[in-house]
PDB file of N, CA, C and O in Angstrom:
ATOM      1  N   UNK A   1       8.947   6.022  12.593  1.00  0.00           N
ATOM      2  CA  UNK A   1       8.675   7.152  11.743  1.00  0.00           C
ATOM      3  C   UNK A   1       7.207   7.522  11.925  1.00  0.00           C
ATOM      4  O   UNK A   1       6.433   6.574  12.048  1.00  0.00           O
ATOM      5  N   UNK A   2       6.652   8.894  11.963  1.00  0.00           N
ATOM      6  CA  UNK A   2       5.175   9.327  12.277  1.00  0.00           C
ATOM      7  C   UNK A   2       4.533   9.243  10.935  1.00  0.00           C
ATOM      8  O   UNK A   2       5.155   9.346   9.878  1.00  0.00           O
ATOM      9  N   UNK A   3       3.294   9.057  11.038  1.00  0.00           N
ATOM     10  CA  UNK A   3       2.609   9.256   9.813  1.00  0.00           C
ATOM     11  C   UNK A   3       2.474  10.582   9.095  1.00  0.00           C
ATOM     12  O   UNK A   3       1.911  10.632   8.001  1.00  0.00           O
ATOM     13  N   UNK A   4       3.099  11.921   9.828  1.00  0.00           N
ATOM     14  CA  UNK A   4       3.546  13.041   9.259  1.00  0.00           C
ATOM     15  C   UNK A   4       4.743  13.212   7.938  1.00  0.00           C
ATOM     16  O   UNK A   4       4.851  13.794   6.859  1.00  0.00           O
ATOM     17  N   UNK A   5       5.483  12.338   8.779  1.00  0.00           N
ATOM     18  CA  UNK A   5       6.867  12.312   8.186  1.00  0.00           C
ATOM     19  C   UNK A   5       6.642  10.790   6.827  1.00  0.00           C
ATOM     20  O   UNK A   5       7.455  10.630   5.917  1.00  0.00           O
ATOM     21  N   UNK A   6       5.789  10.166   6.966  1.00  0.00           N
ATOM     22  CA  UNK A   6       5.605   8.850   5.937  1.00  0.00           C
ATOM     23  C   UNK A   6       5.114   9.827   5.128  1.00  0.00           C
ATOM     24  O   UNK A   6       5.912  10.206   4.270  1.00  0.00           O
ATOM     25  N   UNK A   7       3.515  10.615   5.138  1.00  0.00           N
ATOM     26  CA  UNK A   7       3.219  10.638   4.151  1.00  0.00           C
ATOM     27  C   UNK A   7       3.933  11.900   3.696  1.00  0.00           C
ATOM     28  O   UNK A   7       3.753  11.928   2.479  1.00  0.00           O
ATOM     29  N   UNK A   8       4.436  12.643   3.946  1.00  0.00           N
ATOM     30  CA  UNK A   8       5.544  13.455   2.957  1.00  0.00           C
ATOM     31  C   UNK A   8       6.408  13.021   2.629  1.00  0.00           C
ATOM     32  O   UNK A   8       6.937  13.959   2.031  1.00  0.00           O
ATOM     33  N   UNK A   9       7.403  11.760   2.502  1.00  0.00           N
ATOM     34  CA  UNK A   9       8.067  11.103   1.969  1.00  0.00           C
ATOM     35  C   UNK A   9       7.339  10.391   0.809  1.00  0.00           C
ATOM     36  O   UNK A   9       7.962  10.388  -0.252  1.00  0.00           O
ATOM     37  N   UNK A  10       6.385   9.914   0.817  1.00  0.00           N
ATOM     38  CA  UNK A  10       5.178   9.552  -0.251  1.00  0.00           C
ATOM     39  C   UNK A  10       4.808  10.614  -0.767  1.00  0.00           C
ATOM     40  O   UNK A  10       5.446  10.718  -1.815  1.00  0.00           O
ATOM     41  N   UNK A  11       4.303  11.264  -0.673  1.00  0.00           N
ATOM     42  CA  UNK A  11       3.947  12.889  -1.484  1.00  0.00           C
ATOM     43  C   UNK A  11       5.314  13.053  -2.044  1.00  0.00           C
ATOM     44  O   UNK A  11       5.254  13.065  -3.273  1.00  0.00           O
ATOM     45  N   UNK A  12       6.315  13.161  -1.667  1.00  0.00           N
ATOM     46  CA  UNK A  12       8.152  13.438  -2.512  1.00  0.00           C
ATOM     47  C   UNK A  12       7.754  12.652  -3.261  1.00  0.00           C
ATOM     48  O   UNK A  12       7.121  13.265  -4.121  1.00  0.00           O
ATOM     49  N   UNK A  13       7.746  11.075  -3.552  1.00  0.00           N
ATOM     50  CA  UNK A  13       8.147  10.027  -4.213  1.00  0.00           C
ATOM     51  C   UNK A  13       7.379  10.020  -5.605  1.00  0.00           C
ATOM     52  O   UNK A  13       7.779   9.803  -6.749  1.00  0.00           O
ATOM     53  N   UNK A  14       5.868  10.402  -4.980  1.00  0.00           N
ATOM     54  CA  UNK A  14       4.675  10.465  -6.142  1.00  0.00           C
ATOM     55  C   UNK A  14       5.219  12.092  -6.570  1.00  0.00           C
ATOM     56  O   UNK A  14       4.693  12.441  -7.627  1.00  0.00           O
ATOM     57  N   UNK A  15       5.770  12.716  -6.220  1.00  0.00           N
ATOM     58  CA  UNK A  15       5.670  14.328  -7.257  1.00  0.00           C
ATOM     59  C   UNK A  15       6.943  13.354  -7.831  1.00  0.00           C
ATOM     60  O   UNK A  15       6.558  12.732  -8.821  1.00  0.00           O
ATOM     61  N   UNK A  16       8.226  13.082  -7.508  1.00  0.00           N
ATOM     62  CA  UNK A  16       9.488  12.974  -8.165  1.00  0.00           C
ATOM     63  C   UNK A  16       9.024  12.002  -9.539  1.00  0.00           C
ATOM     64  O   UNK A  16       9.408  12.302 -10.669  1.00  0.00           O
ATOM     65  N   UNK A  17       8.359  11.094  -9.334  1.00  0.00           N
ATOM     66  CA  UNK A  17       7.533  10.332 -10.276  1.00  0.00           C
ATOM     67  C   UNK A  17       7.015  11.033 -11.245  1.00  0.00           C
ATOM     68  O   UNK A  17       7.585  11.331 -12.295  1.00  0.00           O
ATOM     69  N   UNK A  18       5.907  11.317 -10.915  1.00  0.00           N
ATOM     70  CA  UNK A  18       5.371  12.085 -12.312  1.00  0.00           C
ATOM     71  C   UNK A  18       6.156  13.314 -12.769  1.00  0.00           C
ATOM     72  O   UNK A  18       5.947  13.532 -13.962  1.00  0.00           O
ATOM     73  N   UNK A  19       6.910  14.100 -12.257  1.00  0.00           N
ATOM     74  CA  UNK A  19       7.837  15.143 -12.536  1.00  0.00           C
ATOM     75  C   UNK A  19       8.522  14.553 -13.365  1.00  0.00           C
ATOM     76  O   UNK A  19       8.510  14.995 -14.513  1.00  0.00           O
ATOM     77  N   UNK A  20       9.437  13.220 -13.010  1.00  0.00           N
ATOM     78  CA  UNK A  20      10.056  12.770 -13.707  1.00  0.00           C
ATOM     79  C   UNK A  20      10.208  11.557 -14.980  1.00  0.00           C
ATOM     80  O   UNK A  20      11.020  11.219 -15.841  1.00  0.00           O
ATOM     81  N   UNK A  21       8.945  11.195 -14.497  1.00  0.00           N
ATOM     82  CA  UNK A  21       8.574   9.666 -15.724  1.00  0.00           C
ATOM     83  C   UNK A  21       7.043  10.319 -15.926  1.00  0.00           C
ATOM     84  O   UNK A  21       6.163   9.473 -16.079  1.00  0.00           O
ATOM     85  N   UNK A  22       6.860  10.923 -15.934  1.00  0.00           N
ATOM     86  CA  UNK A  22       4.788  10.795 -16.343  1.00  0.00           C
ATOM     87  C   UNK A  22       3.999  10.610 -15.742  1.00  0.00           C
ATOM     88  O   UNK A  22       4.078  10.875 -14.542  1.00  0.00           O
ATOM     89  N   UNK A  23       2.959  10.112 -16.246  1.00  0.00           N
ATOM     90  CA  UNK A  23       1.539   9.390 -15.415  1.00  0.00           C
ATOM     91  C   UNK A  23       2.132   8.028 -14.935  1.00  0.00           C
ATOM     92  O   UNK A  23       2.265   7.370 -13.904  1.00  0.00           O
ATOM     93  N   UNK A  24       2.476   7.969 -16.571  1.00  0.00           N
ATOM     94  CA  UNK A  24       3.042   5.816 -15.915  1.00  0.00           C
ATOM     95  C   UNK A  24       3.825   5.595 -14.996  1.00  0.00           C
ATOM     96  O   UNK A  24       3.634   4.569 -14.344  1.00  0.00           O
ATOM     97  N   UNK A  25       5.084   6.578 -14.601  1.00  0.00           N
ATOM     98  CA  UNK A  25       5.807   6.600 -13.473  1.00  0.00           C
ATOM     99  C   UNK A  25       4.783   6.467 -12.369  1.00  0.00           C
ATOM    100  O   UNK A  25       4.462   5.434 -11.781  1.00  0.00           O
ATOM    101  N   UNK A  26       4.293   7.785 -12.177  1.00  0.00           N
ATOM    102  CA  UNK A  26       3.615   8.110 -11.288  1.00  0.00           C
ATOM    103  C   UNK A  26       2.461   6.525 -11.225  1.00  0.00           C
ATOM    104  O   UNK A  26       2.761   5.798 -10.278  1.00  0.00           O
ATOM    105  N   UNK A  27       1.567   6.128 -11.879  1.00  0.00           N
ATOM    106  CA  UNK A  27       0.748   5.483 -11.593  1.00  0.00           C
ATOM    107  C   UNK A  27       1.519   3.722 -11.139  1.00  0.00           C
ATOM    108  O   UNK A  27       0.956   2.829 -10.506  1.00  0.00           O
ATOM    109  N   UNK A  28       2.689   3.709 -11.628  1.00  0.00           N
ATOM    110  CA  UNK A  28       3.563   2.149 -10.775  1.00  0.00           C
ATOM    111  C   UNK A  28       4.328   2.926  -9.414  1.00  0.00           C
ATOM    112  O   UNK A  28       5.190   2.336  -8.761  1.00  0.00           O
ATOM    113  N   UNK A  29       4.057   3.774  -9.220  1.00  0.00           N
ATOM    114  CA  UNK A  29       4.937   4.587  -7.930  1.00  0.00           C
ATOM    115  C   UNK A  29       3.547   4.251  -6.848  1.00  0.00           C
ATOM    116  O   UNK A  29       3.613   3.355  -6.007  1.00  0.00           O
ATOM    117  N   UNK A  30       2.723   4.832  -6.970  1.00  0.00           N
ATOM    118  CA  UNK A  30       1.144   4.790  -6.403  1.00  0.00           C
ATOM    119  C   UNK A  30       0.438   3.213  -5.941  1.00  0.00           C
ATOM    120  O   UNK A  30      -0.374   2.855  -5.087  1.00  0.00           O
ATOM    121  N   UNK A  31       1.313   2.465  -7.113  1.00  0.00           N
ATOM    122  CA  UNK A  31       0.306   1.315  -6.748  1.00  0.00           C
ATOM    123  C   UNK A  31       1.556  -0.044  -5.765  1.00  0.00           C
ATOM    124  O   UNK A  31       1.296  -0.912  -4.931  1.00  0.00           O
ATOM    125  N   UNK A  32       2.689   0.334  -6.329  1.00  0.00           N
ATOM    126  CA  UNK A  32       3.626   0.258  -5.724  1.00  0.00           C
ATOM    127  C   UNK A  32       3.765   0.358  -3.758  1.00  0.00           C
ATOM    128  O   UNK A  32       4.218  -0.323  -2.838  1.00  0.00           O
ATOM    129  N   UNK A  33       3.119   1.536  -3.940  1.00  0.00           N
ATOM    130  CA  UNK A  33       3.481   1.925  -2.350  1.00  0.00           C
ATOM    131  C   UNK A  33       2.000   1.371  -2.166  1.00  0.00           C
ATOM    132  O   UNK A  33       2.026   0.427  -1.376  1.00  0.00           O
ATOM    133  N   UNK A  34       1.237   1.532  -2.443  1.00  0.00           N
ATOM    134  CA  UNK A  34      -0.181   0.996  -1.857  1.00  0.00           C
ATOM    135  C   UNK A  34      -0.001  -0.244  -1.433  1.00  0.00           C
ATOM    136  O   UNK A  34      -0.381  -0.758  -0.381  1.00  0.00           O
ATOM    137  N   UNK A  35       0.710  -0.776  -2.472  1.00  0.00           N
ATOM    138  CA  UNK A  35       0.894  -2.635  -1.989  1.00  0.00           C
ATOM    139  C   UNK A  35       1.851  -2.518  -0.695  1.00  0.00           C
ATOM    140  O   UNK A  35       1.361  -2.635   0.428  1.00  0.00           O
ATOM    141  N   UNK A  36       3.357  -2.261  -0.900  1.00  0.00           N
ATOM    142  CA  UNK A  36       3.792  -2.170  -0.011  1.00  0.00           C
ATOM    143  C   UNK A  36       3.409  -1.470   1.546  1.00  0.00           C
ATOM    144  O   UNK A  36       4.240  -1.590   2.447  1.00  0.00           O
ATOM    145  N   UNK A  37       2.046  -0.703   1.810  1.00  0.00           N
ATOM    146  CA  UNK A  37       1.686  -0.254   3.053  1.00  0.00           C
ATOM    147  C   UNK A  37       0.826  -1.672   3.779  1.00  0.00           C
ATOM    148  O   UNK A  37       0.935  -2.102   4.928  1.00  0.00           O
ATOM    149  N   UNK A  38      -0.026  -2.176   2.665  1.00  0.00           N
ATOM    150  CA  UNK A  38      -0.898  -3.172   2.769  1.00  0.00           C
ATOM    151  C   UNK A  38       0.109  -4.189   3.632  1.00  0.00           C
ATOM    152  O   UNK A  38      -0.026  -4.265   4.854  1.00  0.00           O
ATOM    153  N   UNK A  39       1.153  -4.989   2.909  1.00  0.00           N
ATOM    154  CA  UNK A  39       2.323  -5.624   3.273  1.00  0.00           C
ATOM    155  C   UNK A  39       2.747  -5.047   4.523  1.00  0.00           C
ATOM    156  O   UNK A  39       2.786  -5.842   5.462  1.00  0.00           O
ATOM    157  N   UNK A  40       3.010  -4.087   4.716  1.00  0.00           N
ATOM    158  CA  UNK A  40       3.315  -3.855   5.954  1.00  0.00           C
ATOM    159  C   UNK A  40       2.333  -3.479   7.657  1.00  0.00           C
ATOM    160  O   UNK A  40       2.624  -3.619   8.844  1.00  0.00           O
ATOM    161  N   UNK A  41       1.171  -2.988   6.948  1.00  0.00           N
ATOM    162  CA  UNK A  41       0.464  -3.513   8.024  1.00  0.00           C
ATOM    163  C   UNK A  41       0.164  -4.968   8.136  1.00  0.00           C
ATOM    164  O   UNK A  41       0.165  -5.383   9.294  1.00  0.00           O
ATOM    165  N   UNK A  42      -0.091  -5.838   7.202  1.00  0.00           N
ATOM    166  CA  UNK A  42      -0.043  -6.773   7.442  1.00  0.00           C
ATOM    167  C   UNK A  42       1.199  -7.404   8.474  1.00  0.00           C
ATOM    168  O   UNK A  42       0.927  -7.813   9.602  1.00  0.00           O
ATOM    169  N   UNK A  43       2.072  -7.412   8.123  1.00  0.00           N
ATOM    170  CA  UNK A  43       3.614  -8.145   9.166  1.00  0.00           C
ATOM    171  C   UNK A  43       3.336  -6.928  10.272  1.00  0.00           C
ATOM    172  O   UNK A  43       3.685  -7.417  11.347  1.00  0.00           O
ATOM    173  N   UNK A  44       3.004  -5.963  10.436  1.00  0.00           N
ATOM    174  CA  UNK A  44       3.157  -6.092  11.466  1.00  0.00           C
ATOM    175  C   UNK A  44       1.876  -5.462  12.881  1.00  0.00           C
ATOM    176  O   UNK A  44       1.805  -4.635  13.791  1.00  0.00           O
ATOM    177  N   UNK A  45       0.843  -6.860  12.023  1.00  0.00           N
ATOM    178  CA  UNK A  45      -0.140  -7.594  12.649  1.00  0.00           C
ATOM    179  C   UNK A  45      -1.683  -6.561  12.879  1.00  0.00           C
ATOM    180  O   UNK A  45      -2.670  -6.933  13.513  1.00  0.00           O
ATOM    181  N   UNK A  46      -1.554  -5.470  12.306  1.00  0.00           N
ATOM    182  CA  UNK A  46      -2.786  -4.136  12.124  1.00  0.00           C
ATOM    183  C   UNK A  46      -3.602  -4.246  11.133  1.00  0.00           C
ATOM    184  O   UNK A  46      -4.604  -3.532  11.137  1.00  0.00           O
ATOM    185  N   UNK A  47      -3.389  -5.088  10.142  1.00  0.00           N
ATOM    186  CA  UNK A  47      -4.214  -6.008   9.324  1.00  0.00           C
ATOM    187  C   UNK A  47      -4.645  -7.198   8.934  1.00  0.00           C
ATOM    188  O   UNK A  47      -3.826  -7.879   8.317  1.00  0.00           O
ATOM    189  N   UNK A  48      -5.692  -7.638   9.118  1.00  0.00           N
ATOM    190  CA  UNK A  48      -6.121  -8.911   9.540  1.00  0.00           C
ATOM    191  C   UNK A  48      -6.290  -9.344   8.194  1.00  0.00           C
ATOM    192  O   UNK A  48      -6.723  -8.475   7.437  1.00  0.00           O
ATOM    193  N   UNK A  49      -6.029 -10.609   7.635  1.00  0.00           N
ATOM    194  CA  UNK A  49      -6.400 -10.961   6.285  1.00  0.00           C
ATOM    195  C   UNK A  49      -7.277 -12.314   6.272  1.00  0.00           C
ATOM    196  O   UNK A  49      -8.124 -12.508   5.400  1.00  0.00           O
ATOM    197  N   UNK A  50      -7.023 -13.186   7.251  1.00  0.00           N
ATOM    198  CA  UNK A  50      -7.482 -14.264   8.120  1.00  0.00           C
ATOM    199  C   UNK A  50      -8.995 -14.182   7.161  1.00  0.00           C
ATOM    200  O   UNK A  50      -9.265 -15.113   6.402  1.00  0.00           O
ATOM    201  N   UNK A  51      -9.671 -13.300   7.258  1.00  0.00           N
ATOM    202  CA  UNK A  51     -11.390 -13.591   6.801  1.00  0.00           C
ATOM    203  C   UNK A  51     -11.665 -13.523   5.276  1.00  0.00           C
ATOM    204  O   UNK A  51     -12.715 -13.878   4.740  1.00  0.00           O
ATOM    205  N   UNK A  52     -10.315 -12.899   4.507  1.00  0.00           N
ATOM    206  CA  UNK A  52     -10.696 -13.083   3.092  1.00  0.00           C
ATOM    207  C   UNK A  52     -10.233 -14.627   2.567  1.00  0.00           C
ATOM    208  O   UNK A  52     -10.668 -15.035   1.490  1.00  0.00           O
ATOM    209  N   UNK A  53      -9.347 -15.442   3.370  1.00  0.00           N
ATOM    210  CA  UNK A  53      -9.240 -17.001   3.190  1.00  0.00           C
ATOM    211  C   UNK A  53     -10.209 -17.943   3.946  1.00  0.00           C
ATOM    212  O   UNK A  53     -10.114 -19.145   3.699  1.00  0.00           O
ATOM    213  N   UNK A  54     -11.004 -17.580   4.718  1.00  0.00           N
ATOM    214  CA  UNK A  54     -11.604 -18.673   5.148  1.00  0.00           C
ATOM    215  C   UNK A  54     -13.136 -19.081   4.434  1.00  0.00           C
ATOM    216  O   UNK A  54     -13.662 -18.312   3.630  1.00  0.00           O
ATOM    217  N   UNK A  55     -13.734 -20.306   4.810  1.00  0.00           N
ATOM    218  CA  UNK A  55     -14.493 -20.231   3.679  1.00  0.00           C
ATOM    219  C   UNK A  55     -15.760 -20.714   4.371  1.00  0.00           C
ATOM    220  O   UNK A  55     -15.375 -21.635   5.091  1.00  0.00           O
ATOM    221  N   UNK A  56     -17.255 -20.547   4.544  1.00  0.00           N
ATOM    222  CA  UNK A  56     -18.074 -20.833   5.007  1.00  0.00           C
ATOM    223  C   UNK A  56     -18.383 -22.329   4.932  1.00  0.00           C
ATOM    224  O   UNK A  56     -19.081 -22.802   4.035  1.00  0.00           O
ATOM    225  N   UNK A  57     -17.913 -22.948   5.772  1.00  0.00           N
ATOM    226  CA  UNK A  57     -18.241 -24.638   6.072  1.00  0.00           C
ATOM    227  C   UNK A  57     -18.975 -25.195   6.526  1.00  0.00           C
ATOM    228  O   UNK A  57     -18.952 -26.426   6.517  1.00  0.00           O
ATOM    229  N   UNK A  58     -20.238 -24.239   7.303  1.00  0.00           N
ATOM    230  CA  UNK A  58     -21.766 -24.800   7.410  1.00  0.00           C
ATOM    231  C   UNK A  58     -22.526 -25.283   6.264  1.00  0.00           C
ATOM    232  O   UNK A  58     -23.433 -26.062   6.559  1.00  0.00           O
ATOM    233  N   UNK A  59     -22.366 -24.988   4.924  1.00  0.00           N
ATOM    234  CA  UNK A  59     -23.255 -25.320   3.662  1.00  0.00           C
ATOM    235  C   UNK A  59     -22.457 -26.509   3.800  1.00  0.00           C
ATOM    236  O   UNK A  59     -21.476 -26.866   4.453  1.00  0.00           O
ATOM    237  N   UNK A  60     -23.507 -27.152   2.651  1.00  0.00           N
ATOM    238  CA  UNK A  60     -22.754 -28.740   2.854  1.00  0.00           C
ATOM    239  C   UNK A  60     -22.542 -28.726   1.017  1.00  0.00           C
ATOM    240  O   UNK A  60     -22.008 -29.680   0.450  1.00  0.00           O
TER     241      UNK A  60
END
């Protein structure tokens, strides 16, 4: 799928949201998909997360 066609499926999802439930819809629709993009660049390997777990082991 192109990033044309994602983010107008996201633009649908966030209007059908607040059109239809409110802000609060709208604002668990938003944070919702934010996580889930994160998640998915992650699996499939375009986001590196590797440096927010590792931990500086030169200090003693």
């Amino acid at each position: 799928m192109s990033s044309t066609r994602l983010g107008l499926l996201t633009g649908l999802a966030l209007g059908l949201a607040i059109a239809l439930g409110g802000f609060g819809a709208f604002a668990a629709v938003a944070l919702l998909g934010a996580i889930g993009f994160l998640a998915g660049r992650c699996l499939d390997g375009k986001l590196d997360l590797s440096r927010l777990s590792t931990r500086d082991r030169s200090r003693p």
